[in-house]
Structures are given as C-alpha cells and as structure tokens.
C-alpha positions, 0 to 999 in steps of 0.5 A: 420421056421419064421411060427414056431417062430411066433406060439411060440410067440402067444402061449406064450403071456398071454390071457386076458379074456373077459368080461363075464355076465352083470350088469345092474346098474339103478338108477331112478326119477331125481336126475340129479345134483348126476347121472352127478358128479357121471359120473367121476366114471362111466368112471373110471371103464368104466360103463355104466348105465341106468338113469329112468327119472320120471316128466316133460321132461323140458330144464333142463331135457333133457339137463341132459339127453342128457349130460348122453347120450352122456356118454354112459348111457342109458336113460328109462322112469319112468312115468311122475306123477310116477302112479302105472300102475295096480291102474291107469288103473283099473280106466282109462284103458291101453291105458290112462295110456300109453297117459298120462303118458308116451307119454308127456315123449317120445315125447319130447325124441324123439324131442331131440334125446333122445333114449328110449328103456326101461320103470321101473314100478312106485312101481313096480305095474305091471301085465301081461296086463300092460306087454303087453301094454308097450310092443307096446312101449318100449323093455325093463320092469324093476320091483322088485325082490320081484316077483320072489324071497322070503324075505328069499332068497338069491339073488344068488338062485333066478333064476327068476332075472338072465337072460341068453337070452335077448329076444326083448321084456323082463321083468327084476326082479331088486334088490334094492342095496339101503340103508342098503342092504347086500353087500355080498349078491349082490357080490355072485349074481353079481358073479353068472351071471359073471360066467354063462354068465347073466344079473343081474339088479340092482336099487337104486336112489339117490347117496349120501354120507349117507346111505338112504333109497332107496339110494346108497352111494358114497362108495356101488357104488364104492365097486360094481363097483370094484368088477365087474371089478375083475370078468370082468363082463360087466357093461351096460345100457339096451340101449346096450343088 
C-alpha cells in the first residue's frame, strides 16, 4: 500500500524538461572591459560563451581572461596579428603560421592555466589544409556560415550550420548575430536545434549599447538569451561540448 502511494505521488508530480540543443554564443578579438560587465547577464540566464582572444596574450590579457575562466566561459584563440591563415601560408607555409601566430598565444595560456580548445579563423579564410593544421593543436574550428549557406538562405534550412554529433575534431559554420542581422531569422534557427537536439554558433564581437557593425547590442543579447531560456535550450562555451 505505502509502495502504491508512493508511485501515485511520482506520477503526479510535473516533469520538468531537459535542456535540449546547444547554442554556442562566441564573441571575438578583445573587448574585455564590455565581455566582463556583460557576465552579470550571462549568470542571470546561467549562459556560458566562448571569448576568441586576438593579440598579445599580455598581464591585462590573462587576467580578463582568467576572470571569464573562472565564470564558466570558455577561452579560444584568434590569431595573434589576426592574419588570414590561407594568404599567410601561401606565403610562408603552415607550419609558420601555427609557430607564429598562435604558439605566442598558447603558451602564455597554458603558463597561467588558461584552457584552449578552440581556434576561430581571422576572417574566416580557411581550407581544408589549413583544417588539417589546426587540427594538431586545437579540437575545435569556427568560420562563417557563408561556406555552407546562400545569401538567401534562411539559417534555419542551411544544414550545414547545425550540428548533431560533435565529433573530436569539428569545424563550426557560425552565423554573425551582429549589427542589423534578422532576429527572426536566428530565433527560428535557434529553435530548430533546440528541437532536433544540435549545436548552433553564434558570433559577434563587441557588446554595445548601439547598433555596429559586427556587433551586438545590450538589448539583441538579451532578446536571445531569453529566448533560449523558453526553448530550454543549452547555452555553452565550446570548452563544454
């Protein structure tokens, strides 16, 4: 009897549903002082992003970087002169580009605990070679949308940015949800990988109070973030995938 009126109270109890698809919200080069004082919002919606540093890894670098760290962001590299990777290596080959561009970066990360898995491509020049090169150091590639969709396009129909399985090593096609980009557009997206269980990214750079160019305002963040929170959809830096 006390069985049977334990299982009626299990049964009755509401089911709560569990966070289903990921969106990976990236924001690139170093606008430190905007990423931190956005964090206030992050927590609120229990996010977690991932932040592709370009430049110097400097004092005042890693100890921005280390504070997101230590929030729960994830941390990429994004070149340290920002060279596009194809022209570069044309030029000086593959092996230079990783030496010079990234090696300065990764090291001082490491030195300070700084955890790297993932790399966005300066202007999002890439190739297959270049794929193959990174993929010796880092687990994770992020490039433009542009590669696997038409202007015209929809984001929600172009495949090629949606994710199901995460492999080891996996390119991402991110979408700029940047200046005066469609918010519809990346809502129906962002409900499309809630609903079949995979990864959108997202990028922009800086987080502003005005509209720019390859930025996103304080007010599109917030839209997105909450939306994600009524499809239940995970919100997490590539560190966590």
């Amino acid at each position: 009897m006390r069985f049977l009126h334990i299982l009626i109270i299990m049964t009755t109890l509401p089911v709560f549903a569990a966070p289903h698809g990921k969106l990976c919200l990236t924001f690139d080069d170093r606008f430190f002082d905007s990423w931190i004082k956005a964090d206030e919002v992050f927590k609120k919606y229990d996010a977690h992003v991932t932040f592709f540093v370009c430049g110097k890894i400097d004092l005042e670098a890693v100890s921005a970087l280390k504070q997101l760290q230590d929030a729960g962001h994830s941390i990429g590299l994004h070149a340290l002169k920002h060279a596009k990777m194809v022209k570069y290596t044309e030029k000086h080959g593959l092996t230079a580009y990783t030496k010079n561009e990234i090696m300065p970066q990764l090291e001082v990360c490491r030195k300070n605990g700084i955890r790297i898995r993932a790399f966005a491509y300066p202007y999002s020049q890439r190739n297959a070679d270049t794929d193959k090169e990174l993929f010796k150091t880092f687990d994770f590639l992020r490039t433009n949308c542009s590669l696997v969709k038409s202007p015209d396009e929809p984001l929600e129909k172009a495949d090629g940015c949606f994710v199901k399985e995460v492999k080891k090593k996996q390119l991402f096609y991110g979408f700029p949800a940047s200046g005066n980009f469609n918010m519809n557009e990346v809502k129906a997206a962002m409900h499309r990988a809630a609903e079949e269980n995979s990864v959108l990214v997202l990028y922009a750079h800086n987080i502003t109070k005005k509209r720019r160019k390859n930025h996103i305002t304080d007010s599109q963040l917030l839209e997105i973030l909450e939306y994600a929170k009524t499809l239940k959809i995970q919100l997490c830096g590539m560190n966590e995938l």
